[in-house]
C-alpha positions, 0 to 999 in steps of 0.5 A: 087525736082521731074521734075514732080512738075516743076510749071509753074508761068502765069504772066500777064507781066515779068519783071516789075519793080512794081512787084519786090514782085512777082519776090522775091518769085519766087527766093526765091522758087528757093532756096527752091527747087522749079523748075519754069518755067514762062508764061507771058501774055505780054512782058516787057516794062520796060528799066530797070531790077532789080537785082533779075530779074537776078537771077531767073533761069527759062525760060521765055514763052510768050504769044501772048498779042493780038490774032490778032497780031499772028493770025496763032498761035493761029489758030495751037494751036487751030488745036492742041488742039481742038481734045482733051478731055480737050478742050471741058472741058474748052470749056462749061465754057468758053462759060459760062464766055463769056455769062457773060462777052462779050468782046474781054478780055474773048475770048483773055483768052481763046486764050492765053490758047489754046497757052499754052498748045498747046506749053506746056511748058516742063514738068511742071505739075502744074499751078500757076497765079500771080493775080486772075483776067486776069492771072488766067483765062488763067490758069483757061482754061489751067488747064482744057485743060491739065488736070493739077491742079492750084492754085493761088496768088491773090493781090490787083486790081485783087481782088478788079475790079473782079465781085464776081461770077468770084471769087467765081468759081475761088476759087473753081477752084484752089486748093488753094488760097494766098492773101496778106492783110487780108483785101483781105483774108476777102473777099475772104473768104466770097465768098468761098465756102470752106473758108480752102482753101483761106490763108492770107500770107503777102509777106514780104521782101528780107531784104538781099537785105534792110539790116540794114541802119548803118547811121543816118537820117538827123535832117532836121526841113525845117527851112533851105532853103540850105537844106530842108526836103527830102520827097520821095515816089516810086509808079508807077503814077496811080489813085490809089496811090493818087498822086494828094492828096499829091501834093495838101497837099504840097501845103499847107503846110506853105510857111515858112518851106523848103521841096523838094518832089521826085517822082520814078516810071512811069505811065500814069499819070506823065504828068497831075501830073507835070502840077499839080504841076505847077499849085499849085506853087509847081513844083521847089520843085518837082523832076520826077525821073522816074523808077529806080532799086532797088539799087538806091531806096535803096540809096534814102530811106537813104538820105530821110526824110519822105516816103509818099503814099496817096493810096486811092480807084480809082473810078473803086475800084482798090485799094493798098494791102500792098505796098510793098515800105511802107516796104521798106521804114520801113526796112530803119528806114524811118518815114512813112506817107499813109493813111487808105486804104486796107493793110496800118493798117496792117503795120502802126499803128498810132503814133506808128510806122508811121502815118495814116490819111484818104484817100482823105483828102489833109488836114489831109494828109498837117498837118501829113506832117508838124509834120513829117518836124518839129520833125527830133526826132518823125521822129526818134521814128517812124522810129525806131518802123518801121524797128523793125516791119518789121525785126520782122514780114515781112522776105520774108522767112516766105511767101516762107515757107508758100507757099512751103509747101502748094504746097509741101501738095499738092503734097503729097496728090496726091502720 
């Protein structure tokens, strides 16, 4: 791949643990070919790191997270690139935004920008933003700064918390845009003015890295108090991903069948969530794990029962795409449970290879459960749908292709 094609990837954080999506494609564009050079909004908070975060090659900028934490480089990138054409190009609409949009978040972008291309980063000559609303305003500014086209991965939150009219001139901006559910690329569809440039490409799965489960799932009925039915879920402990829900919906489930529920991920709300358990009678059943690498959620898919997730539409309308960990889940032939919100149809469809229900409906949510502990055989049939699904339809190598030979169209038009 030529030097002059180098892209350089603006990540609103790197490496996170919840956005082992992002890191997968980054290596699988590696592999392809593709030279990538990676510009992060903000340092990671993680302790952990996943495999595939070691194996990316490209080196890692960052960002100042808040102006005022490295105000004289920001003041030098703005000595930089003030008496350049392109920081009066980026200027007008930028002062536009603010109008629409006065907080300290817009001037912040608008920084980080000035950072970026005043300590440009190599010889990258192309833009791309992981997630279309803070990301994509910094390489938005960027983009007109250096005078180097961008195009844009939109997913989930950053769709669905940003005003319409910021969307719509972003997607006019980019060169192109790549969702990841269709019903994301609906939407976004609706509010470009030319709909050929926004594409639906599902982010699949490293299934190298989730191969075939060679063993059996238990035949566990929650009859057993010795050994009760395993249910996990992975997801970081936020409103949308409808913990609340589920923890209600366990506790009613009948007091004679024997379960025991284990939480992976972190969040800001782990802490009202164990006390929730608590207060529901339920928090001897409940294990907090925390946040672990990829291997040992691998490990506890296998030696699980049922995978849970009661995504639902936060009151701020963030919501999940797809989640990545119902494929995963599915990939290791575990029988999963979600609700009807965003992606999840796309993936699941009920009775068929998983069950769906209603968001925000604890009900709905205890009696699908309580199939899935009783019926190790239905539990058996829908997980064997699941992975077939997903071995068929969402090899991460399909999303790389697709985006390599977008960008690969792009650069092909320029020459």
């Amino acid at each position: 791949m030529s030097p002059h094609r180098k892209i350089a990837v603006v990540l609103k954080g790197y490496p996170r643990l919840s956005e082992t999506f992002i890191a997968q494609e980054l290596l699988g564009l590696e592999r392809a070919g593709h030279e990538l050079v990676l510009v992060a909004l903000r340092r990671p908070t993680d302790r952990k790191r996943h495999p595939v975060h070691d194996e990316i090659r490209a080196e890692v900028h960052y960002l100042p997270e808040y102006l005022h934490d490295e105000p004289w480089r920001v003041f030098r990138a703005l000595l930089r690139t003030a008496p350049r054409a392109g920081f009066w190009r980026a200027l007008g609409p930028f002062l536009r935004d603010l109008r629409r949009d006065r907080t300290r978040n817009r001037v912040r972008r608008f920084g980080q920008a000035l950072v970026l291309v005043a300590e440009w980063p190599g010889d990258a000559r192309w833009l791309h933003a992981h997630f279309i609303h803070t990301p994509a305003s910094v390489t938005a500014y960027a983009s007109l700064m250096a005078g180097v086209p961008w195009t844009c991965s939109a997913h989930a939150k950053d769709i669905w918390t940003s005003s319409d009219w910021e969307l719509s001139e972003k997607l006019g901006g980019a060169r192109w845009t790549v969702t990841c559910t269709r019903t994301g690329f609906e939407h976004l569809s609706s509010l470009a003015e030319e709909k050929s440039r926004v594409h639906l490409s599902y982010h699949g799965l490293d299934l190298d890295r989730f191969p075939v489960f060679e063993g059996n799932h238990s035949k566990r009925d929650g009859s057993d108090p010795a050994d009760p039915v395993r249910i996990v879920s992975v997801g970081r402990a936020v409103a949308k991903k409808g913990y609340d829900v589920l923890l209600k919906a366990l506790s009613l489930l009948p007091a004679q069948l024997h379960w025991r529920f284990d939480h992976i991920g972190a969040g800001d709300l782990t802490k009202e969530l164990r006390a929730m358990a608590g207060n529901l009678g339920i928090a001897d059943r409940v294990r907090w794990d925390g946040a672990l690498d990829q291997k040992d959620v691998l490990a506890r898919y296998r030696e699980s029962d049922v995978f849970a997730l009661a995504c639902r539409i936060a009151s701020d309308g963030d919501r999940d795409g797809l989640p990545n960990v119902l494929v995963e889940a599915s990939s290791q032939r575990l029988a999963c449970v979600s609700t009807a919100v965003s992606g999840v149809p796309e993936l699941i469809e009920h009775g068929r290879n998983g069950v769906v229900v209603p968001p925000e409906d604890p009900s709905a949510l205890a009696k699908a459960l309580e199939q899935l502990i009783r019926d190790p055989d239905l539990r058996q049939r829908l997980g064997s749908a699941a992975e077939e699904r997903v071995r068929s339809d969402f090899d991460h190598h399909s999303s790389v292709r697709q985006l390599s030979e977008l960008f690969r169209d792009e650069w092909s038009k320029a020459s």
